[in-house]
MDTraj code that builds the backbone (N, CA, C; nanometers):
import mdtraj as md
import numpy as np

residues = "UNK UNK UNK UNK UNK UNK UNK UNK UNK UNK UNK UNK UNK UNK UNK UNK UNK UNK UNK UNK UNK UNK UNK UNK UNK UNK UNK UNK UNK UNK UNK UNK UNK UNK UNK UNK UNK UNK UNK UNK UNK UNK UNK UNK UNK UNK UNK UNK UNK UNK UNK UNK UNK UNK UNK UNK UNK UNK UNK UNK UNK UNK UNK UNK UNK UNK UNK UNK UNK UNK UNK UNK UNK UNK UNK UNK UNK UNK UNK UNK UNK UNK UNK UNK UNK UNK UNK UNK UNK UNK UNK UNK UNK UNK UNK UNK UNK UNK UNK UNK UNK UNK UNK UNK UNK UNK UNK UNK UNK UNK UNK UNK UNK UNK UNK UNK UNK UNK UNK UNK UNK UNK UNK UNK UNK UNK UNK UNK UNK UNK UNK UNK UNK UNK UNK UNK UNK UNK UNK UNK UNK UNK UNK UNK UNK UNK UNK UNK UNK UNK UNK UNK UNK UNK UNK UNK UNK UNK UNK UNK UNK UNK UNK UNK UNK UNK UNK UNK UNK UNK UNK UNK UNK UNK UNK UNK UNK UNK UNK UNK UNK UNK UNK UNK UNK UNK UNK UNK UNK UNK UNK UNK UNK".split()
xyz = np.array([
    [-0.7289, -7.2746, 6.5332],
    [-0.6927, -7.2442, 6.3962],
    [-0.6145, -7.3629, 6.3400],
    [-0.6361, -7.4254, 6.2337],
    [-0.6137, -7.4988, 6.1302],
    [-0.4733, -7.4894, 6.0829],
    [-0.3625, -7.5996, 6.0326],
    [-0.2186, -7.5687, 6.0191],
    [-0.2661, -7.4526, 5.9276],
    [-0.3526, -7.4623, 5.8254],
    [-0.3509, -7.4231, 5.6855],
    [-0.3946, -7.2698, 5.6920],
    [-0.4473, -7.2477, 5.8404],
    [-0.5678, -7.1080, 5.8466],
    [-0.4096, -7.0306, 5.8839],
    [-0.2944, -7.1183, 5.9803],
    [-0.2071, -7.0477, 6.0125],
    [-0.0895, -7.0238, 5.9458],
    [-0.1105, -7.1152, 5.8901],
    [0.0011, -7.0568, 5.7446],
    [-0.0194, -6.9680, 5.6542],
    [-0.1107, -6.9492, 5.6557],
    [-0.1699, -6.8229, 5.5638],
    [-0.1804, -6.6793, 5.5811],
    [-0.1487, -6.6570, 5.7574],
    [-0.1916, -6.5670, 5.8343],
    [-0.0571, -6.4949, 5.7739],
    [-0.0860, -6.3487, 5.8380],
    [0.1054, -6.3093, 5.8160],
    [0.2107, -6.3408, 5.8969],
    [0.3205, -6.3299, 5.8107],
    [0.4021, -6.4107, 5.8972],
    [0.3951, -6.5849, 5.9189],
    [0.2780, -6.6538, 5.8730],
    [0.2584, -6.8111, 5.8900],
    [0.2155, -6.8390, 6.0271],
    [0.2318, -6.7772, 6.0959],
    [0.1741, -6.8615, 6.1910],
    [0.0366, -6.8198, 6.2634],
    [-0.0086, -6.8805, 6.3755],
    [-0.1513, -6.8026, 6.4040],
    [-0.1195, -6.6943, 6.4853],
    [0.0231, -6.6476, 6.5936],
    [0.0691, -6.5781, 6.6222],
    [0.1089, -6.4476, 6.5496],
    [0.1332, -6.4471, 6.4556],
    [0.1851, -6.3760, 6.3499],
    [0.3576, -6.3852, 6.3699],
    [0.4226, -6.4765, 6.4052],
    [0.5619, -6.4643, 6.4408],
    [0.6274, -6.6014, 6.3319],
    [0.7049, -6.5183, 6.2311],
    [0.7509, -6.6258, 6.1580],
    [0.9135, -6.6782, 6.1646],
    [0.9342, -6.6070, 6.3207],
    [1.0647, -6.6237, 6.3655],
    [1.1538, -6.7699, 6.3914],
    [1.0007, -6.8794, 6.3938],
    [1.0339, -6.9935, 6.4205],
    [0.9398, -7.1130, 6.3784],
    [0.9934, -7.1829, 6.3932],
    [0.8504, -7.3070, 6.3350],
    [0.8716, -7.4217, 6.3550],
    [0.7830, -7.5049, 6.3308],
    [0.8121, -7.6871, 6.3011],
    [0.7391, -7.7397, 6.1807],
    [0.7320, -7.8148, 6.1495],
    [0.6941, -7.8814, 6.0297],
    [0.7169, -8.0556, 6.0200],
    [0.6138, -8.1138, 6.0393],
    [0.6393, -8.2606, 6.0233],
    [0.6042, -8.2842, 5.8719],
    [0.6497, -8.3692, 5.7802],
    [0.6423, -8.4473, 5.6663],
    [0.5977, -8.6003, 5.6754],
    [0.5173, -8.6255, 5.6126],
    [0.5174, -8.7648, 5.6308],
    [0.5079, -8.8509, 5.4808],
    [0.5407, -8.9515, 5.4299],
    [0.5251, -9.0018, 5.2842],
    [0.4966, -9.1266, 5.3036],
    [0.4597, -9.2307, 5.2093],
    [0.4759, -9.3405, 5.2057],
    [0.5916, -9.3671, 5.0527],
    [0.5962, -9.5396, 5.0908],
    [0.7505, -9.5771, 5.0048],
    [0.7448, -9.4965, 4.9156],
    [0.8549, -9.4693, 4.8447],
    [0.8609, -9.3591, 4.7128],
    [0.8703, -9.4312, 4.6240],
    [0.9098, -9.6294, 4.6297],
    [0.9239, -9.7070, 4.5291],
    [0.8373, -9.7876, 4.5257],
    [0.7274, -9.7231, 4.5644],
    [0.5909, -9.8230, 4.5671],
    [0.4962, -9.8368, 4.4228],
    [0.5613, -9.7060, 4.3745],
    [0.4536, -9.6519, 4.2708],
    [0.5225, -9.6652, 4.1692],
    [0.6816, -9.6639, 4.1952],
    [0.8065, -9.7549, 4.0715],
    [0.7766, -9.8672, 4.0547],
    [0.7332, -9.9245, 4.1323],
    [0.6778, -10.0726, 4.1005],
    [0.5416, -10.1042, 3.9829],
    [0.4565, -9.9965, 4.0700],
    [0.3234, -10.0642, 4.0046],
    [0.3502, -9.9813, 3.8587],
    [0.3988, -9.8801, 3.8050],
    [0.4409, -9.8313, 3.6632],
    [0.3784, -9.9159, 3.5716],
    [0.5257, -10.0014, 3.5584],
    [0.5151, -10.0933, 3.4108],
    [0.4248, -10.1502, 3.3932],
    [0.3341, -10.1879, 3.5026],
    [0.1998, -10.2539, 3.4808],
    [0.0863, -10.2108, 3.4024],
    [0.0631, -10.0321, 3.4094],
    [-0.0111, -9.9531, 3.3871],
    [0.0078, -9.7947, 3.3060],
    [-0.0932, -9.8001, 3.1981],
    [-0.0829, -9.6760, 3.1026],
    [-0.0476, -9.5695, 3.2343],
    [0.0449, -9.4116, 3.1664],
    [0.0953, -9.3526, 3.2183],
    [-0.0484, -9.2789, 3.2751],
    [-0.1980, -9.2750, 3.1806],
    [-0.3133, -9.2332, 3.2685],
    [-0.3544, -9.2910, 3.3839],
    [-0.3255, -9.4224, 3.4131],
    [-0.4199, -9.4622, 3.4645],
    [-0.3287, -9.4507, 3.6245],
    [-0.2077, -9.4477, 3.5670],
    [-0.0943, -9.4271, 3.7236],
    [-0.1271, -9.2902, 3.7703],
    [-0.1553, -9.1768, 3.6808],
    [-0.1620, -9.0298, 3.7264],
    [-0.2870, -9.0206, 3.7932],
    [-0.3501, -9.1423, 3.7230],
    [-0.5249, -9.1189, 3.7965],
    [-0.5731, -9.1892, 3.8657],
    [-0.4389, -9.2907, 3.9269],
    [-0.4266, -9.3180, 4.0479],
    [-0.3872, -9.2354, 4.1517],
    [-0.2605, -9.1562, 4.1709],
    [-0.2405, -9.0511, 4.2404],
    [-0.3523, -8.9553, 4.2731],
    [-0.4382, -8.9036, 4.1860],
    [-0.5907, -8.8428, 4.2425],
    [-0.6548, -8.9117, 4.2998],
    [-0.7053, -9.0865, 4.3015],
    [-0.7879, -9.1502, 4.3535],
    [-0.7404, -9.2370, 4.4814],
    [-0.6123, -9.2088, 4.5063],
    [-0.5142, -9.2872, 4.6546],
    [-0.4949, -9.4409, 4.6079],
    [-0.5025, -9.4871, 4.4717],
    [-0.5000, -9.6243, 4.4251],
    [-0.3757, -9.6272, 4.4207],
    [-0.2859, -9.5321, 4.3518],
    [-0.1370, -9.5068, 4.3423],
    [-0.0906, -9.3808, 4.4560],
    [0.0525, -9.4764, 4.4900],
    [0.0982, -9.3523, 4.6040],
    [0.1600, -9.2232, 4.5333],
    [0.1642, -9.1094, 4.6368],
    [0.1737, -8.9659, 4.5328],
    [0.3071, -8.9875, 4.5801],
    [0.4496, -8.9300, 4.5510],
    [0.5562, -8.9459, 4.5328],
    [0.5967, -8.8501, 4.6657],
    [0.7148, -8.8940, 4.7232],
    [0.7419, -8.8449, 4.8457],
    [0.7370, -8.6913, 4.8042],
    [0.7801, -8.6153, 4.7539],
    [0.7858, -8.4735, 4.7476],
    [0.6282, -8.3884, 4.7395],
    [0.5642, -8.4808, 4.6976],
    [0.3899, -8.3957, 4.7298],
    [0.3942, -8.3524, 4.8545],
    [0.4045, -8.4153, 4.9676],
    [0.3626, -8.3892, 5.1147],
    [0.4744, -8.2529, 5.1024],
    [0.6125, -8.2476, 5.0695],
    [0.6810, -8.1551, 5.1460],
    [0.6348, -8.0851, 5.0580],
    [0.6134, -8.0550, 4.9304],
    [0.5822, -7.9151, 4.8384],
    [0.4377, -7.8905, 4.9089],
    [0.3699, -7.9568, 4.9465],
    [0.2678, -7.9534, 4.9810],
    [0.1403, -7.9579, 4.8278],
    [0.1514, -8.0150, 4.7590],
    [0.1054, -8.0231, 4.5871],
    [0.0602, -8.1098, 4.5798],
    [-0.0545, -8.1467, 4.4841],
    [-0.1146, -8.2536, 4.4488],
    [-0.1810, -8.2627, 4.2981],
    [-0.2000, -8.3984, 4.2693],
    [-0.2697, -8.3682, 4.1081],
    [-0.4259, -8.3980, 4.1543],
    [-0.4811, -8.3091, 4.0805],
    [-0.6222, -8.3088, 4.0966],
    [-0.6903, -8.3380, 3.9909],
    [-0.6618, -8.3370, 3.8397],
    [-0.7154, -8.3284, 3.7419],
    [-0.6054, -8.4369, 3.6372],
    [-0.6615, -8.5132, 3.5490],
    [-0.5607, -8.5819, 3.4655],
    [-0.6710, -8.6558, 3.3233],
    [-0.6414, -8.5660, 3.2444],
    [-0.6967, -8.6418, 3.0972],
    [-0.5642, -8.6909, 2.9921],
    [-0.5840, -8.7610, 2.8923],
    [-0.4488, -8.7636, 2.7694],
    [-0.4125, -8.6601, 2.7636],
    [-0.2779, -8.5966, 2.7840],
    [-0.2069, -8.4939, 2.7505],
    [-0.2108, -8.3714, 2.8093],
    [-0.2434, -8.3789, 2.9562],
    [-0.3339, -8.2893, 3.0842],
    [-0.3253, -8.3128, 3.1703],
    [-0.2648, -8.2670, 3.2648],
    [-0.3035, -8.2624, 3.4813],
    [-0.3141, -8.0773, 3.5211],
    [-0.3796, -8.1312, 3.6136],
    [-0.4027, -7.9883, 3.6968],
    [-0.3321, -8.0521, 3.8171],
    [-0.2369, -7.9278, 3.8587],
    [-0.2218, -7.9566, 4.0373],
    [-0.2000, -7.8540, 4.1182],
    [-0.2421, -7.8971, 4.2093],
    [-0.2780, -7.7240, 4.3427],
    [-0.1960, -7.7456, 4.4598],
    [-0.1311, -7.6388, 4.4883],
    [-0.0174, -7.6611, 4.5707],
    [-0.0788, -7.5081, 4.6701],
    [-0.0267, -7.5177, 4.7959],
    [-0.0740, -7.4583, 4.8771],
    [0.0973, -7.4263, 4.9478],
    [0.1036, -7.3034, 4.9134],
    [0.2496, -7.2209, 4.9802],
    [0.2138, -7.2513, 5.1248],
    [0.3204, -7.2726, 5.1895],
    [0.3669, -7.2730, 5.3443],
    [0.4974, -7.1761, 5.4167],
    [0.5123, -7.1407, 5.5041],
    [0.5860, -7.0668, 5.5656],
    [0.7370, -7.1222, 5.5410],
    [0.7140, -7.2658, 5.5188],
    [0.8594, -7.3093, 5.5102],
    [0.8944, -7.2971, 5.3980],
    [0.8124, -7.2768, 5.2745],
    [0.8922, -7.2676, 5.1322],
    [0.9706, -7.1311, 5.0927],
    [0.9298, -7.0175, 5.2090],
    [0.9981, -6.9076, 5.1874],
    [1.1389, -6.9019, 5.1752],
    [1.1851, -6.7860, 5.1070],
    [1.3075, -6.7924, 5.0826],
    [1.3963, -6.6729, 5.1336],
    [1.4709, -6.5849, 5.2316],
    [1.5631, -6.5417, 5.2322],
    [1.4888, -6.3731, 5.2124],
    [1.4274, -6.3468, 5.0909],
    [1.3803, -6.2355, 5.0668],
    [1.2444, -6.1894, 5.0831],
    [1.1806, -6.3457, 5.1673],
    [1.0229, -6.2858, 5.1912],
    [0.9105, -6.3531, 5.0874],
    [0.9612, -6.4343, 5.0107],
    [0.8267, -6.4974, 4.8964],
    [0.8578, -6.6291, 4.9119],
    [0.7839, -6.7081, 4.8238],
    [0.7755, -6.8389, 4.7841],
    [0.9080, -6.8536, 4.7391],
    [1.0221, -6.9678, 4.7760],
    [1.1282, -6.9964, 4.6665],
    [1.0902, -7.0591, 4.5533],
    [1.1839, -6.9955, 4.4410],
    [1.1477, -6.9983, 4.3342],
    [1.1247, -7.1468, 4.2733],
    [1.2226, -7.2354, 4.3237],
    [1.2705, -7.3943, 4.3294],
    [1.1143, -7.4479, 4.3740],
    [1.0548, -7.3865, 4.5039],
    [0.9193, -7.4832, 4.4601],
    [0.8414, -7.4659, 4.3794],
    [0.8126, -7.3039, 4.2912],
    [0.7138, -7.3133, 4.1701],
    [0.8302, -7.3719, 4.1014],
    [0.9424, -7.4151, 4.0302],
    [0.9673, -7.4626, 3.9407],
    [0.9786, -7.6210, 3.9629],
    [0.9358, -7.7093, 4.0965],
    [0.8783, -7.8081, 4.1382],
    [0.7745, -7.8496, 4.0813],
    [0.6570, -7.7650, 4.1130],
    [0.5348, -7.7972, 4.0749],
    [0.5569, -7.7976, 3.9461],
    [0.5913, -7.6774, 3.8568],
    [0.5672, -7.6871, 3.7035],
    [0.6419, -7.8114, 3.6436],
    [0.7016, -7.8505, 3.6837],
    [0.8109, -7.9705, 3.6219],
    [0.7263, -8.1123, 3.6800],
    [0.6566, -8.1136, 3.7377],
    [0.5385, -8.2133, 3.7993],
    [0.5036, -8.2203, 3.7188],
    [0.3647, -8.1546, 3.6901],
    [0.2410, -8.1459, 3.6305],
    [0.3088, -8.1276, 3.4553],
    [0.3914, -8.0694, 3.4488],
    [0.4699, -8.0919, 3.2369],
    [0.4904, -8.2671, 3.2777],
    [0.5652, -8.2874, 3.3755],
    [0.5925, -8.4404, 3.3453],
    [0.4482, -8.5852, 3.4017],
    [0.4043, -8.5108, 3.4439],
    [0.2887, -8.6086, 3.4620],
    [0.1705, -8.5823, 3.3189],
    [0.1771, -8.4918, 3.2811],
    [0.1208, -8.4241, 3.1817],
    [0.1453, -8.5652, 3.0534],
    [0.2551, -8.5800, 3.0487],
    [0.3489, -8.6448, 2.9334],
    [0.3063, -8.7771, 2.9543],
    [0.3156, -8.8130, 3.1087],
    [0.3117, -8.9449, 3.1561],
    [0.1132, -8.9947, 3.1085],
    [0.0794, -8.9042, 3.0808],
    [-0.0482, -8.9827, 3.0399],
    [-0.0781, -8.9585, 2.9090],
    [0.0414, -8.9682, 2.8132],
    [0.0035, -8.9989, 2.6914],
    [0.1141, -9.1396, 2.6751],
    [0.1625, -9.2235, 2.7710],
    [0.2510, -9.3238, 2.7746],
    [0.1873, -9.4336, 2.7957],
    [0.2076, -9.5589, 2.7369],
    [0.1857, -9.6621, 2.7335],
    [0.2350, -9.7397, 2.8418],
    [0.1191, -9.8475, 2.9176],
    [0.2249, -9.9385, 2.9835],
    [0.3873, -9.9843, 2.9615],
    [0.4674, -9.9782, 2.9924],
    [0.6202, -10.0023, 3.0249],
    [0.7077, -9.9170, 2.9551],
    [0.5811, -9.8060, 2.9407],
    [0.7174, -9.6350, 2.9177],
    [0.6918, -9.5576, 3.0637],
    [0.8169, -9.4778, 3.1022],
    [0.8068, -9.3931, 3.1459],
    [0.8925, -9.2544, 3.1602],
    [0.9265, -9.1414, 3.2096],
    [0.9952, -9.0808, 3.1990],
    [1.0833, -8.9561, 3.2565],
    [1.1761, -8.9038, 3.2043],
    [1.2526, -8.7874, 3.2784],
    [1.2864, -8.6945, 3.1986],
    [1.2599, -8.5351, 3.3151],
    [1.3484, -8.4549, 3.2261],
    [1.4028, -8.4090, 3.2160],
    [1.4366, -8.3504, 3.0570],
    [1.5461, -8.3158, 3.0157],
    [1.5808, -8.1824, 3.0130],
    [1.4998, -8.0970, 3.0045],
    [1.4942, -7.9625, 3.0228],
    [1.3805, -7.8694, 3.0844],
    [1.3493, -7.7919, 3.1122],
    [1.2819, -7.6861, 3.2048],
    [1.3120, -7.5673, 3.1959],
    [1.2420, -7.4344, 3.1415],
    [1.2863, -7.3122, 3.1035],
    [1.1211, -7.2275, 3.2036],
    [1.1900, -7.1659, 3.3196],
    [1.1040, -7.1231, 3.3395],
    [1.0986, -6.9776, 3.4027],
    [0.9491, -6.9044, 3.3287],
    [0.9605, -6.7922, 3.3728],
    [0.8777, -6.7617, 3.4616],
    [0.9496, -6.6453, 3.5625],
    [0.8575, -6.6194, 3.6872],
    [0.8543, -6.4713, 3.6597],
    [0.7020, -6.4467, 3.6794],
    [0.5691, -6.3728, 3.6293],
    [0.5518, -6.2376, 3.7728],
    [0.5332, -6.2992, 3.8693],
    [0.5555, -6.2600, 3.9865],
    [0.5519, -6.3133, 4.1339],
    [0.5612, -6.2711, 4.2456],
    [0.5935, -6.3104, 4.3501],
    [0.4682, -6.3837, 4.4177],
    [0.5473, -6.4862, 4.4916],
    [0.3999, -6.5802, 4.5546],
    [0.4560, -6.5561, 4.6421],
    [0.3353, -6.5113, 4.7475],
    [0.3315, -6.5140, 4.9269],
    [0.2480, -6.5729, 4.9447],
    [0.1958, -6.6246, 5.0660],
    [0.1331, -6.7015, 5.1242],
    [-0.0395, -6.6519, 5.1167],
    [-0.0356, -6.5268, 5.1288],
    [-0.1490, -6.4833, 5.0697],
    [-0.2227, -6.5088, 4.9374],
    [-0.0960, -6.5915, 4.8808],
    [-0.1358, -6.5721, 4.7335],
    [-0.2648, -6.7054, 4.7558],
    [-0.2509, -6.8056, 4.8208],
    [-0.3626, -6.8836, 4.8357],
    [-0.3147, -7.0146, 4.7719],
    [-0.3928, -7.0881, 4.7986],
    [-0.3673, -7.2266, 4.6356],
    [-0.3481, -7.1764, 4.4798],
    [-0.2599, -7.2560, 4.4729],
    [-0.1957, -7.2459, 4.3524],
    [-0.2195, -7.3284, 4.2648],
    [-0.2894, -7.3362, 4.1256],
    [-0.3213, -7.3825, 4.0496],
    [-0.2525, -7.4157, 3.9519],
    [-0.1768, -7.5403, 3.8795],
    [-0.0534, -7.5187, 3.7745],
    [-0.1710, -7.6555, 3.6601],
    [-0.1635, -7.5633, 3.5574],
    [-0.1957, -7.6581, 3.4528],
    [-0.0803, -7.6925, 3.3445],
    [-0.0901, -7.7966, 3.3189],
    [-0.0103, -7.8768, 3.1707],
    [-0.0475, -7.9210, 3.0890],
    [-0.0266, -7.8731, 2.9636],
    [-0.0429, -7.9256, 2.8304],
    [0.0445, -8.0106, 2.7411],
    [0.0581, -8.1206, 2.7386],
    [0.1560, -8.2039, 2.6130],
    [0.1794, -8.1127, 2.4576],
    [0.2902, -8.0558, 2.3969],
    [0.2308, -7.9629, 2.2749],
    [0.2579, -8.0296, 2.2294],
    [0.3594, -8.1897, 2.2287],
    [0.3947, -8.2846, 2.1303],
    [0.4592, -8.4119, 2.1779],
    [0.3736, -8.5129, 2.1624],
    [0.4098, -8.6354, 2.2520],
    [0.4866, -8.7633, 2.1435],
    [0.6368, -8.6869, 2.1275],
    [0.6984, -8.7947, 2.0879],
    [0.8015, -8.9379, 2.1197],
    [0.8003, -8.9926, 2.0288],
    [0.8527, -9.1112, 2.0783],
    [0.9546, -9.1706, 2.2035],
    [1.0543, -9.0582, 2.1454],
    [1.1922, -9.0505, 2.2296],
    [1.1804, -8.9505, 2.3422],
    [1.1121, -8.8056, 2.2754],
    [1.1171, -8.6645, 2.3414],
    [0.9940, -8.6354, 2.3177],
    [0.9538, -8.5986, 2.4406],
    [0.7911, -8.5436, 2.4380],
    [0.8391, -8.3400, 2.5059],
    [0.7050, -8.2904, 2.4618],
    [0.7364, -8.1263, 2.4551],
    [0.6496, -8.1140, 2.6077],
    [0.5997, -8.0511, 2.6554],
    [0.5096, -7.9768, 2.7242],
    [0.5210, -7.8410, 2.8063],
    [0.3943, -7.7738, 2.8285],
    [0.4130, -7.6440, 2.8895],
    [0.3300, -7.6442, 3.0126],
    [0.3458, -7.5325, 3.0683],
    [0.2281, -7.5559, 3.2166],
    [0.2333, -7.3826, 3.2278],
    [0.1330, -7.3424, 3.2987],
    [0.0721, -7.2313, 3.3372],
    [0.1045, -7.2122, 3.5288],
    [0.0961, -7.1163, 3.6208],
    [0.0792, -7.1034, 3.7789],
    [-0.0139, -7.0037, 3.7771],
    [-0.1546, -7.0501, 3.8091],
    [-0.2143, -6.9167, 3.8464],
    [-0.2548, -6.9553, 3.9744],
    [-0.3426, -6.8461, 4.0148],
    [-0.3878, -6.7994, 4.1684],
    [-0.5350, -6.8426, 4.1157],
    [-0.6301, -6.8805, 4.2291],
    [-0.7723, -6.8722, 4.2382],
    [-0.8138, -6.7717, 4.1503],
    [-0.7854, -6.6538, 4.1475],
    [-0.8265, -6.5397, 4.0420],
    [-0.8425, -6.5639, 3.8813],
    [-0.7634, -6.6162, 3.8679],
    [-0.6671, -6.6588, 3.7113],
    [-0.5876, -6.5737, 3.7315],
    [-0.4960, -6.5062, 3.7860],
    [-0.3924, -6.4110, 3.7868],
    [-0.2351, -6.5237, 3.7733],
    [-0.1701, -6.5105, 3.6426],
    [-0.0664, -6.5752, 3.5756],
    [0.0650, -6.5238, 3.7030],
    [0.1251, -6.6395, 3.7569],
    [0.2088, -6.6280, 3.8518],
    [0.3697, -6.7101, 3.7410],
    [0.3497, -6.8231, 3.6780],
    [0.4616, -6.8444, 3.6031],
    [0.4231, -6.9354, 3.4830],
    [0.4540, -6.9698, 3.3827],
    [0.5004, -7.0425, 3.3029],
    [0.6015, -7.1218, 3.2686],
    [0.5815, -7.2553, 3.2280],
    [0.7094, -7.3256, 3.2220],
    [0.7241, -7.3819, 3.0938],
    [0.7925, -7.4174, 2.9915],
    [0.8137, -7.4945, 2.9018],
    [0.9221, -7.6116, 2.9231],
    [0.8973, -7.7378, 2.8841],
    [0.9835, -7.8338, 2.9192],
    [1.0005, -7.9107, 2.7596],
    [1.1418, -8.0457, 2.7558],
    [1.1195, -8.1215, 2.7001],
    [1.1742, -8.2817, 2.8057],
    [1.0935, -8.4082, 2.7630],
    [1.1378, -8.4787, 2.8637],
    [1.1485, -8.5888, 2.7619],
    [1.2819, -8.6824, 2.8411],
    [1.2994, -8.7930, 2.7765],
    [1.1668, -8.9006, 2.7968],
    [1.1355, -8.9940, 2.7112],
    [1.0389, -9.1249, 2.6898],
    [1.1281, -9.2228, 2.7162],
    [1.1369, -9.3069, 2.8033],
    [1.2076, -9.4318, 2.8469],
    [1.1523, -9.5575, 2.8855],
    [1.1913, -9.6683, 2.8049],
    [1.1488, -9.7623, 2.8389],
    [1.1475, -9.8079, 3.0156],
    [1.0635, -9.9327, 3.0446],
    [1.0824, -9.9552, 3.2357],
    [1.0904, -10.1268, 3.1784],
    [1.1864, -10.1535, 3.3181],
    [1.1495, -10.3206, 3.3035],
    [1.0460, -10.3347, 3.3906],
    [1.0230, -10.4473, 3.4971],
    [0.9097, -10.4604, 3.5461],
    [0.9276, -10.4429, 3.6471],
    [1.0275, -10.3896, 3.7496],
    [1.0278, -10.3480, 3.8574],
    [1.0586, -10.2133, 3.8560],
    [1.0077, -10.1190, 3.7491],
    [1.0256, -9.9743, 3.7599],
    [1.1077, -9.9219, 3.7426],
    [1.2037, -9.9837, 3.6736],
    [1.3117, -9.8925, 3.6579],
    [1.3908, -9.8787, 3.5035],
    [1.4641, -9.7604, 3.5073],
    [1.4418, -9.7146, 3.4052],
    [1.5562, -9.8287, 3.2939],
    [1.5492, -9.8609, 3.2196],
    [1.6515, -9.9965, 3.1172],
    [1.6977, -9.9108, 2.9593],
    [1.6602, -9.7566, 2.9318],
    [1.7068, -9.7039, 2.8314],
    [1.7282, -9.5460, 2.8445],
    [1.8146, -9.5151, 2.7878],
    [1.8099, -9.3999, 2.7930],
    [1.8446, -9.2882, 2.9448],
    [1.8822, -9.3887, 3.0551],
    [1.8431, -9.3380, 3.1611],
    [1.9893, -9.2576, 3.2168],
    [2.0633, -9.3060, 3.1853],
    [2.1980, -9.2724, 3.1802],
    [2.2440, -9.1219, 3.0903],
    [2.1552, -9.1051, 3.0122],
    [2.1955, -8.9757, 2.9029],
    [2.1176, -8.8903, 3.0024],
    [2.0410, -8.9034, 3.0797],
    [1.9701, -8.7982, 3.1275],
    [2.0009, -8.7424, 3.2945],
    [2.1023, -8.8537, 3.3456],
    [2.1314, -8.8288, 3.4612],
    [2.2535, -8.7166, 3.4709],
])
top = md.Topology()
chain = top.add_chain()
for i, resn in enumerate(residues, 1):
    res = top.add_residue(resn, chain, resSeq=i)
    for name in ("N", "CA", "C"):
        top.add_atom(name, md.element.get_by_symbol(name[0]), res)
traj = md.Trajectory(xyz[None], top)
């Protein structure tokens, strides 16, 4: 059985015993992809992360999430619950769907940005719909840009299940910040920390 067949099982494991576990992570640099930024429209970096041209940011591997989909003002990403994201009361913690949704709103944004913008955010309002277990399967989170402005861009995102069954919604707003050429942020970056 497959990590993925046994994480799914009850309890997570292929045993059914979720009394204990291990979990390796693995990433590459996290400032690899700070680098290549300023070089490249905020599409063509997001649609690098789907095509392995750009590295996906250390926290994909541990959320276990990825972007799969990326047009102007749009990503899809599918995240697959694990035994370790549980929380205390038996579900998904809430902190990783509000992970993913704050991804996919901010990568969302990031591909209506021009070479040597990029950005952070500023807010996140999110509601949870209902409970994710491991049963729930891959998780599907879409984002929409509702307004891509200069300074402050808007966006929202959806969590459903394979079904279409609505698991959360998020609304965000995120700062637009200039980058110098080694990725990092030269405006604005300070109001948002």
């Amino acid at each position: 059985m497959s990590d993925d067949e046994a994480a799914r099982q009850p309890g997570g494991t292929s045993a059914g015993d979720a009394s204990a576990g291990s979990r390796v992570v693995t990433w590459q640099d996290p400032f690899a992809g700070a680098r290549l930024m300023p070089a490249m429209t905020g599409l063509e970096f997001v649609r690098g992360m789907i095509d392995g041209s750009t590295p996906a940011p250390a926290i994909a591997d541990l959320a276990r999430m990825r972007v799969v989909a990326a047009d102007v003002g749009s990503t899809t990403f599918e995240c697959d619950p694990h035994i370790s994201h549980y929380n205390p009361i038996g579900t998904v913690h809430g902190g990783l769907i509000a992970t993913i949704l704050d991804s996919a709103v901010g990568c969302a944004v990031h591909t209506t940005l021009p070479k040597g913008q990029g950005y952070t955010s500023v807010d996140i309002r999110v509601s949870f719909l209902r409970p994710v277990r491991l049963e729930t399967g891959t998780l599907t989170c879409t984002a929409t840009v509702t307004k891509a402005g200069r300074r402050v861009a808007f966006a929202e995102a959806t969590l459903t299940d394979a079904a279409g069954t609505l698991y959360a919604t998020a609304s965000s707003s995120l700062l637009v910040l200039d980058l110098d050429t080694a990725g990092e942020t030269v405006s604005g970056a300070d109001s948002a920390r």
